[in-house]
N, CA, C and O atoms as a GROMACS GRO file, in nm:
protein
  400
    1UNK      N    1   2.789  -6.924  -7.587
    1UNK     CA    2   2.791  -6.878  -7.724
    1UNK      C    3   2.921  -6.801  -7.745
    1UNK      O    4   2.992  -6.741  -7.664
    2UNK      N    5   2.934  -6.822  -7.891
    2UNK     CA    6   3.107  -6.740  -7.890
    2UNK      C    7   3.078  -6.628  -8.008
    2UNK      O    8   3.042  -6.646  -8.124
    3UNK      N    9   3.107  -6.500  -7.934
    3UNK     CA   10   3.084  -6.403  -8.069
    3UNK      C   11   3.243  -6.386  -8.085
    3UNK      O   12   3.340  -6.357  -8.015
    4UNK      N   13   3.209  -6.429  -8.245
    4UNK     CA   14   3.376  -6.389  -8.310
    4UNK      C   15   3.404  -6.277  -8.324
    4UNK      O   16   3.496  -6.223  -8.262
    5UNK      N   17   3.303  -6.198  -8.437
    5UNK     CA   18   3.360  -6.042  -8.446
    5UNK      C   19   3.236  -5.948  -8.448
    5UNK      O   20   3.122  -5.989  -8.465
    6UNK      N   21   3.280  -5.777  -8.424
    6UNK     CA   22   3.168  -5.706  -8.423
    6UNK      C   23   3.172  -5.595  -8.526
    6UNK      O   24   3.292  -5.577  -8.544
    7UNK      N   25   3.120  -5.532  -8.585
    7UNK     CA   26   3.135  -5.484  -8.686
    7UNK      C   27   2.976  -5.356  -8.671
    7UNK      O   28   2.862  -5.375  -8.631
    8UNK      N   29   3.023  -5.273  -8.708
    8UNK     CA   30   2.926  -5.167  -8.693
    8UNK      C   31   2.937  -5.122  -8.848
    8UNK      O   32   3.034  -5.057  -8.887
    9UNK      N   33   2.800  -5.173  -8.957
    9UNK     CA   34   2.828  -5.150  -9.063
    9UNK      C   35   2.715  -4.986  -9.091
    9UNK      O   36   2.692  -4.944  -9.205
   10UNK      N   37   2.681  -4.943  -9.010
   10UNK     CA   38   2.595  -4.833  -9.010
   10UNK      C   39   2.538  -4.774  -8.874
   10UNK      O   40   2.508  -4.855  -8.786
   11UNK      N   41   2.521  -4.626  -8.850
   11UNK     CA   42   2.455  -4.560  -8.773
   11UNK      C   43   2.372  -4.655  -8.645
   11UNK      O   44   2.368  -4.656  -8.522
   12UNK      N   45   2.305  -4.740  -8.773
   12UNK     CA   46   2.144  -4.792  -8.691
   12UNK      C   47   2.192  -4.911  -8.686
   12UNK      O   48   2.145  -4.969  -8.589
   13UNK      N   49   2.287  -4.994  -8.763
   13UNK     CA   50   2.276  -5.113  -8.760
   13UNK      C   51   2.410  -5.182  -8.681
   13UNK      O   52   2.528  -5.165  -8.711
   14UNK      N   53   2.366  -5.250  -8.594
   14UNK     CA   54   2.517  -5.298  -8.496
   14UNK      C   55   2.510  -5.453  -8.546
   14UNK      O   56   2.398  -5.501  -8.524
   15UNK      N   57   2.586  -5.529  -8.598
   15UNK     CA   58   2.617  -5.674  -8.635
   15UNK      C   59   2.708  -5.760  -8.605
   15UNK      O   60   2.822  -5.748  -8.647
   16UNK      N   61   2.665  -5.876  -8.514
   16UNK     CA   62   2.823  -5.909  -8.455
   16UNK      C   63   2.797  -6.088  -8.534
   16UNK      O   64   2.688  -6.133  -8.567
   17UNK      N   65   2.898  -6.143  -8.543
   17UNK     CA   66   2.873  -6.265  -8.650
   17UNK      C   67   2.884  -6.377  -8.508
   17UNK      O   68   2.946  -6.334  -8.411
   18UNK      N   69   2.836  -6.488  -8.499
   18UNK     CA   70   2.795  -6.594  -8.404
   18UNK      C   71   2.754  -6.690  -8.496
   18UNK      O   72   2.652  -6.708  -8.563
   19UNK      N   73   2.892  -6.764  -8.476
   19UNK     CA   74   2.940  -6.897  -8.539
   19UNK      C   75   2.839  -6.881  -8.672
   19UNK      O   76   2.720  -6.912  -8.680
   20UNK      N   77   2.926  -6.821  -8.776
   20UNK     CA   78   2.955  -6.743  -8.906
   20UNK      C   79   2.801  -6.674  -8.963
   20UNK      O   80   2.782  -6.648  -9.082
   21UNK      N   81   2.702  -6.653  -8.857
   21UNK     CA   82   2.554  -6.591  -8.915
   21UNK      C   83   2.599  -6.431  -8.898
   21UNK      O   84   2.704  -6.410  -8.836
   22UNK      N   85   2.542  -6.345  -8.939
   22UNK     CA   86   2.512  -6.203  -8.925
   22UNK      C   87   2.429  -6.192  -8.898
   22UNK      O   88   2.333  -6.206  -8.974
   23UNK      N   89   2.411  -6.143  -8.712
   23UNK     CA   90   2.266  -6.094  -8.638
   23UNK      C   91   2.270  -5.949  -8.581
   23UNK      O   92   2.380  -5.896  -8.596
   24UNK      N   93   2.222  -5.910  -8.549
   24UNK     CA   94   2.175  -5.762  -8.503
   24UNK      C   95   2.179  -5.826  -8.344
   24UNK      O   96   2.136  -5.938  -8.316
   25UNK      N   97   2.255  -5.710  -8.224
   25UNK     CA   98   2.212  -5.721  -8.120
   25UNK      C   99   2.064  -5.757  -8.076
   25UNK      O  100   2.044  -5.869  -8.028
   26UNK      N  101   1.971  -5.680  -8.088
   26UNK     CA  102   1.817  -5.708  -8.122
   26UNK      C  103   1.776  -5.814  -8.149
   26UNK      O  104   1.686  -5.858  -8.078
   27UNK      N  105   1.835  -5.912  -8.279
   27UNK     CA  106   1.766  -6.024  -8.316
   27UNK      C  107   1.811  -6.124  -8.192
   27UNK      O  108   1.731  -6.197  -8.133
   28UNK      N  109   1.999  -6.111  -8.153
   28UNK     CA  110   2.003  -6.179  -8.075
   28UNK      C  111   1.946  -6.223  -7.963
   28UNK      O  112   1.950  -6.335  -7.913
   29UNK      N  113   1.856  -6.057  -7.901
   29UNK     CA  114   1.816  -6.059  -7.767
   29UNK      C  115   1.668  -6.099  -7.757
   29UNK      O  116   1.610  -6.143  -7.657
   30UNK      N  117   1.614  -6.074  -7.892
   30UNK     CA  118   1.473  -6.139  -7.872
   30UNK      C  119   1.469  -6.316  -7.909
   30UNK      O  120   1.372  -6.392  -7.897
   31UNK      N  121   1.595  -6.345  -7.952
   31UNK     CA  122   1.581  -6.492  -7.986
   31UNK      C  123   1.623  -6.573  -7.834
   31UNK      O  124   1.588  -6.688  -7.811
   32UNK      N  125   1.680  -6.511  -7.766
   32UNK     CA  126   1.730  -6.560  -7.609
   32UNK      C  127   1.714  -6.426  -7.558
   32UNK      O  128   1.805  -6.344  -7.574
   33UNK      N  129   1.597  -6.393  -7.492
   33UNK     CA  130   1.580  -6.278  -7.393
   33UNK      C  131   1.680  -6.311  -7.333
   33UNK      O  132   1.768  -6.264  -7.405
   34UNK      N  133   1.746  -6.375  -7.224
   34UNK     CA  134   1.842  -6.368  -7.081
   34UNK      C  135   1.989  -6.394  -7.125
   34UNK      O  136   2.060  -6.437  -7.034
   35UNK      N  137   2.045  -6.377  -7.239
   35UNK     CA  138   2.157  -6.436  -7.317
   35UNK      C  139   2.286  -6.347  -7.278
   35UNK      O  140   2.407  -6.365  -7.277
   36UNK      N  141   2.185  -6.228  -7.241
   36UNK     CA  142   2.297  -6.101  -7.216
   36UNK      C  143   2.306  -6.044  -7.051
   36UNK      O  144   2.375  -5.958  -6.997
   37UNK      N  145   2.222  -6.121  -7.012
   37UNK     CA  146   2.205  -6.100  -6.823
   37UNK      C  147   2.326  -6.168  -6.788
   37UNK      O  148   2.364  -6.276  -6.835
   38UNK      N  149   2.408  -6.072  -6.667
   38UNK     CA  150   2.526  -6.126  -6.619
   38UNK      C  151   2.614  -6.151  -6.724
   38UNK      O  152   2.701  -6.228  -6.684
   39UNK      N  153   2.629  -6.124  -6.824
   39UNK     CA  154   2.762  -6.182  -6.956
   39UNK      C  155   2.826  -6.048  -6.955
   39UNK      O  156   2.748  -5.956  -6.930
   40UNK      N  157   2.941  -6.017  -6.975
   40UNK     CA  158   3.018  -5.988  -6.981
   40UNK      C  159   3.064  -5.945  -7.117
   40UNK      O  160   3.118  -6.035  -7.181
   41UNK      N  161   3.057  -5.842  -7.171
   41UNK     CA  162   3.058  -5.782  -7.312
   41UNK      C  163   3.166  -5.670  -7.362
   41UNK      O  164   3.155  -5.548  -7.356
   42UNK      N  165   3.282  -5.757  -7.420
   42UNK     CA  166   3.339  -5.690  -7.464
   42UNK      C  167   3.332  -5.581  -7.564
   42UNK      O  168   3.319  -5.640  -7.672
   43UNK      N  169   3.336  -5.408  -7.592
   43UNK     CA  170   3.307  -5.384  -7.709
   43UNK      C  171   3.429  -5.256  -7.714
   43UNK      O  172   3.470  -5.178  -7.628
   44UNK      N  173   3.454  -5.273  -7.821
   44UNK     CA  174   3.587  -5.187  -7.903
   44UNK      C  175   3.480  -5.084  -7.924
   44UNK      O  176   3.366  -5.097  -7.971
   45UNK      N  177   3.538  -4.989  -7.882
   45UNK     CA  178   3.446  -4.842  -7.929
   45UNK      C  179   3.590  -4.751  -7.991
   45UNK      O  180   3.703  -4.772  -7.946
   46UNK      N  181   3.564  -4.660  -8.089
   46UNK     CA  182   3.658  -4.522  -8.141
   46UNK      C  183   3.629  -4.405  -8.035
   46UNK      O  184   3.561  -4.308  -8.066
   47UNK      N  185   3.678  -4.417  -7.924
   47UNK     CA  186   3.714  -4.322  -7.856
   47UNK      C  187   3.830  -4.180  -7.862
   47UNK      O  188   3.860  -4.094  -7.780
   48UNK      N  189   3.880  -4.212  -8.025
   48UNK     CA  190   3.977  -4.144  -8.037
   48UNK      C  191   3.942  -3.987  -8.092
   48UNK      O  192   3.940  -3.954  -8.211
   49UNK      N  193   3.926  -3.928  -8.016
   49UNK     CA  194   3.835  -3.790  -8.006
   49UNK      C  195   3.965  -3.711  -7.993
   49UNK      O  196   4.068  -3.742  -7.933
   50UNK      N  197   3.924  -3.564  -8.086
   50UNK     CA  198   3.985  -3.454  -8.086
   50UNK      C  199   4.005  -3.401  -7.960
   50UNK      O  200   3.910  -3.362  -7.892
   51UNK      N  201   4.118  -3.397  -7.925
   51UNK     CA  202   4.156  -3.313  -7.822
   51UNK      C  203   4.183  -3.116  -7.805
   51UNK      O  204   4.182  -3.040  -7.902
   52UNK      N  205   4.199  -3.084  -7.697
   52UNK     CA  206   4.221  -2.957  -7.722
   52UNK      C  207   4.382  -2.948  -7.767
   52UNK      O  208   4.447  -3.048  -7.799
   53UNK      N  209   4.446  -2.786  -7.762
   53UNK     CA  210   4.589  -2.794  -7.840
   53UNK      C  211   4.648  -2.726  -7.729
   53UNK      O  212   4.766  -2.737  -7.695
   54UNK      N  213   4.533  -2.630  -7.653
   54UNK     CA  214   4.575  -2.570  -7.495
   54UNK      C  215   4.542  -2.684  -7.385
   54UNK      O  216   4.575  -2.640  -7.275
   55UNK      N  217   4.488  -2.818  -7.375
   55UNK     CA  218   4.456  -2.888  -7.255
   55UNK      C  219   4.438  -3.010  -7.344
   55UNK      O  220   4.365  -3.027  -7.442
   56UNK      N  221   4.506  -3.073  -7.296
   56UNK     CA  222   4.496  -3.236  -7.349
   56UNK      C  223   4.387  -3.294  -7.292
   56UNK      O  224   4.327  -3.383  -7.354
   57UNK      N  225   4.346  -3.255  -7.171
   57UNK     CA  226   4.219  -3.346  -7.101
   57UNK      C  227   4.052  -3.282  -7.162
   57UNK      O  228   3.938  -3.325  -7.144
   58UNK      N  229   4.099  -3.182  -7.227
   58UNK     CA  230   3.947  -3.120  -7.296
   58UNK      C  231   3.918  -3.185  -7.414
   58UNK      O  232   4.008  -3.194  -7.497
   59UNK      N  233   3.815  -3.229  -7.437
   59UNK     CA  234   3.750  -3.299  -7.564
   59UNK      C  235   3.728  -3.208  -7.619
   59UNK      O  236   3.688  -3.110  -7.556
   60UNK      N  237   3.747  -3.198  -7.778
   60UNK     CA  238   3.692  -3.086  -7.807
   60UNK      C  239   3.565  -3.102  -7.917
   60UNK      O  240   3.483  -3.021  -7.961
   61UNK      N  241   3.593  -3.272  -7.944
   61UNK     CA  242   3.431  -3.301  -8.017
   61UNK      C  243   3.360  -3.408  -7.982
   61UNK      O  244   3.406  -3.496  -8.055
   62UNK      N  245   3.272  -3.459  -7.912
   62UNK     CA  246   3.227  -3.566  -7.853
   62UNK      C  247   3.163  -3.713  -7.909
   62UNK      O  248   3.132  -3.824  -7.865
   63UNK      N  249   3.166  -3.619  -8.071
   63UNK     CA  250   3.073  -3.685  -8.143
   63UNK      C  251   3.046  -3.841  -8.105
   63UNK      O  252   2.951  -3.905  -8.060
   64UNK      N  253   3.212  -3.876  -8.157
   64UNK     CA  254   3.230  -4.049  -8.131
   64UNK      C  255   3.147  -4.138  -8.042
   64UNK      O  256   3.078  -4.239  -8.059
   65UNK      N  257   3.191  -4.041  -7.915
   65UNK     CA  258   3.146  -4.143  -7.783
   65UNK      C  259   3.025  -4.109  -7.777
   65UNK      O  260   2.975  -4.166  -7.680
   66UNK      N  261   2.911  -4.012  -7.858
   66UNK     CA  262   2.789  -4.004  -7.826
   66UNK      C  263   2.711  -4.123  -7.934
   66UNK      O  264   2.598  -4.173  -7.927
   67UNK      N  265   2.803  -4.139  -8.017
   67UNK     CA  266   2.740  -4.274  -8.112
   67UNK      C  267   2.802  -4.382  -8.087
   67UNK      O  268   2.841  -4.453  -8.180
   68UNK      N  269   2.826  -4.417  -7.944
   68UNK     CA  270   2.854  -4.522  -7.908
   68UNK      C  271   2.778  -4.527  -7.792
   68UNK      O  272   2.822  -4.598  -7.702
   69UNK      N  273   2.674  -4.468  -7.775
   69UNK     CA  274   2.563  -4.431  -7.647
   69UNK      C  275   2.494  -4.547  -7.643
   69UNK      O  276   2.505  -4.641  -7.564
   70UNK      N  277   2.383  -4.527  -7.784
   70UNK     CA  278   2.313  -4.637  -7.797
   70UNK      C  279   2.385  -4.801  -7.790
   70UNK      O  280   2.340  -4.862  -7.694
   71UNK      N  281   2.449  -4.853  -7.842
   71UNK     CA  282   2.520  -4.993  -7.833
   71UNK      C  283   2.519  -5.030  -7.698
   71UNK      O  284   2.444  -5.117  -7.654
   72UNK      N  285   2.633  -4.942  -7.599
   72UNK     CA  286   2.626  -4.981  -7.446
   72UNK      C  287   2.495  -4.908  -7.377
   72UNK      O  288   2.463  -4.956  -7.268
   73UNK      N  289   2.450  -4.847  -7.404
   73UNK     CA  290   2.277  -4.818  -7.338
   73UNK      C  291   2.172  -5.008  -7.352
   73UNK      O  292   2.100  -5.045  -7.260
   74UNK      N  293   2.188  -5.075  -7.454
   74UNK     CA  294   2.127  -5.180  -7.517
   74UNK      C  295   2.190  -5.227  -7.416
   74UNK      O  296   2.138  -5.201  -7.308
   75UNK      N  297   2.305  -5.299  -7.413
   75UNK     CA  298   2.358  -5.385  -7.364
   75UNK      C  299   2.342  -5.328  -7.198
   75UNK      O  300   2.315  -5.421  -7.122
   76UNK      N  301   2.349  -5.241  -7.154
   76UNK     CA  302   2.359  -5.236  -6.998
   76UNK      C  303   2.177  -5.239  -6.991
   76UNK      O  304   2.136  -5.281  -6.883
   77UNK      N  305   2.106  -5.215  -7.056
   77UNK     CA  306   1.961  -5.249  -7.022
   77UNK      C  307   1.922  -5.380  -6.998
   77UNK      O  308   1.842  -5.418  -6.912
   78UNK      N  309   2.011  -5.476  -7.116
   78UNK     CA  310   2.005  -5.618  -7.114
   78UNK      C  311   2.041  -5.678  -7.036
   78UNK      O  312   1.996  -5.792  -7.037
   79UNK      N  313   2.110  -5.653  -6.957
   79UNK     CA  314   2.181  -5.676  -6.858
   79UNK      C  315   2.335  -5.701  -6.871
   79UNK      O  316   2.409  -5.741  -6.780
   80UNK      N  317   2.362  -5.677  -6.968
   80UNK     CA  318   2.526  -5.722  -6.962
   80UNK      C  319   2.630  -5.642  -6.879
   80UNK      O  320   2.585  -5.535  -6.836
   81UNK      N  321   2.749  -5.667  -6.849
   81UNK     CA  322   2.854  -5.597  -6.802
   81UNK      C  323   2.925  -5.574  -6.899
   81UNK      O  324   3.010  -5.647  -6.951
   82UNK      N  325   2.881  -5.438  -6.934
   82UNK     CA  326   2.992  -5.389  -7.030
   82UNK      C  327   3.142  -5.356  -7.013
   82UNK      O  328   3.170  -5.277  -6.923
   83UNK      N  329   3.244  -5.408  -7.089
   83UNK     CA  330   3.400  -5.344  -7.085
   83UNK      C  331   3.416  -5.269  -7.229
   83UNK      O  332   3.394  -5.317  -7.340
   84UNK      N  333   3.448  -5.173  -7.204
   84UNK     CA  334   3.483  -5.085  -7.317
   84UNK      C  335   3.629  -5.088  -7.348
   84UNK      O  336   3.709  -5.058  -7.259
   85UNK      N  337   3.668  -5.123  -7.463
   85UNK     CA  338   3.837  -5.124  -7.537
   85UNK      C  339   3.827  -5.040  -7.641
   85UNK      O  340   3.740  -5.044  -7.728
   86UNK      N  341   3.971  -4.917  -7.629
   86UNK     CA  342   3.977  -4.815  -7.675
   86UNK      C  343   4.116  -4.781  -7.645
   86UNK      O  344   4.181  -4.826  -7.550
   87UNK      N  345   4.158  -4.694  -7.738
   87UNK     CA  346   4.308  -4.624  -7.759
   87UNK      C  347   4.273  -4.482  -7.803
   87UNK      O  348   4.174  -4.441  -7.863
   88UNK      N  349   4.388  -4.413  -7.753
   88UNK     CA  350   4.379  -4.257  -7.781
   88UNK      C  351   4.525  -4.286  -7.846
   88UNK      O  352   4.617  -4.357  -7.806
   89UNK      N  353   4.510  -4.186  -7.989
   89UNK     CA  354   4.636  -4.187  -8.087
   89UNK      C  355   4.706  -4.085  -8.031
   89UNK      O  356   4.651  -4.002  -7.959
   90UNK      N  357   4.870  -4.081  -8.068
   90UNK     CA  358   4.953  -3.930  -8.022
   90UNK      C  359   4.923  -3.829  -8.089
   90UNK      O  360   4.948  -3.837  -8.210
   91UNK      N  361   4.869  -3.719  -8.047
   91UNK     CA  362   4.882  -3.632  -8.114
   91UNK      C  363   4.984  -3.568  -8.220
   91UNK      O  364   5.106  -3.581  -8.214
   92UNK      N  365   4.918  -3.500  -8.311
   92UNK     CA  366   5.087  -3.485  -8.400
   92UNK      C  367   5.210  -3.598  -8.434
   92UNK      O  368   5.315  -3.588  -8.498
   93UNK      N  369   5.142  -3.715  -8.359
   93UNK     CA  370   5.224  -3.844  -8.364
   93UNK      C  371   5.366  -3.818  -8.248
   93UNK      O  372   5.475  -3.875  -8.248
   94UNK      N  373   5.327  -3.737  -8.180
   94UNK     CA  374   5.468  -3.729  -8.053
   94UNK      C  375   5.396  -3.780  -7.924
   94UNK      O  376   5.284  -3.754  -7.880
   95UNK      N  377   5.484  -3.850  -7.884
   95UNK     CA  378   5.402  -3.888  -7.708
   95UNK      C  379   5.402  -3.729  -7.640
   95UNK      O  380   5.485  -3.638  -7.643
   96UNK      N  381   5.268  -3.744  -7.579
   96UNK     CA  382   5.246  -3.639  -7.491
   96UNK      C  383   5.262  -3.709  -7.342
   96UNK      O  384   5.203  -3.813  -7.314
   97UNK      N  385   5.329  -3.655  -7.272
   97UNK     CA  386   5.425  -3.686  -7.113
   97UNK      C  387   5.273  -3.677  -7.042
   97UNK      O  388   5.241  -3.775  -6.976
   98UNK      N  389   5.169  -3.556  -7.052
   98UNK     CA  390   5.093  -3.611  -6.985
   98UNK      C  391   4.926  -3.652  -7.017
   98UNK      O  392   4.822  -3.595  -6.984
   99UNK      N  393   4.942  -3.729  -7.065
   99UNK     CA  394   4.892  -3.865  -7.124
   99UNK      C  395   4.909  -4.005  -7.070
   99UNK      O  396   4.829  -4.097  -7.088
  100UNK      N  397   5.004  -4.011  -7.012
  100UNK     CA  398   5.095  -4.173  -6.975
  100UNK      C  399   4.995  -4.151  -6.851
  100UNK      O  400   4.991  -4.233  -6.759
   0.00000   0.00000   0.00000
């Protein structure tokens, strides 16, 4: 199966389109229980979280990555192998040296 794109149009609702329908993780997994065992699941998460201004490695709000709990919680129950794709922006828009 080929999922084209994923789209998180709400809180509760995760929708990824498969060959041009709009399904819910959920609908997918009860329509093929084993669809997601062993597959390999790419998902773009907003990892781009406030940093501190004294420590670049301190988060200083988690929110993001805690509403991206549920999605890969689903999928690693289902069995998939999750890969997570994500970018952290420059702060202030200047490269920070330690960052690289």
């Amino acid at each position: 199966m080929f999922v084209r794109s994923f789209q998180k149009l709400s809180s509760n609702a995760q929708y990824i389109t498969v060959r041009g329908y709009k399904k819910t993780l959920e609908q997918l997994a009860k329509e093929k229980p084993n669809l997601l065992n062993n597959t390999a699941v790419l998902v773009r998460v907003d990892f781009n979280v406030p940093l501190s201004k004294k420590d670049a490695s301190v988060i200083t709000d988690d929110t993001r990555i805690r509403e991206a709990l549920p999605t890969i919680n689903f999928l690693t129950n289902a069995g998939a192998k999750v890969i997570l794709a994500s970018h952290c922006g420059r702060p202030d828009g200047k490269v920070n040296e330690k960052m690289r």
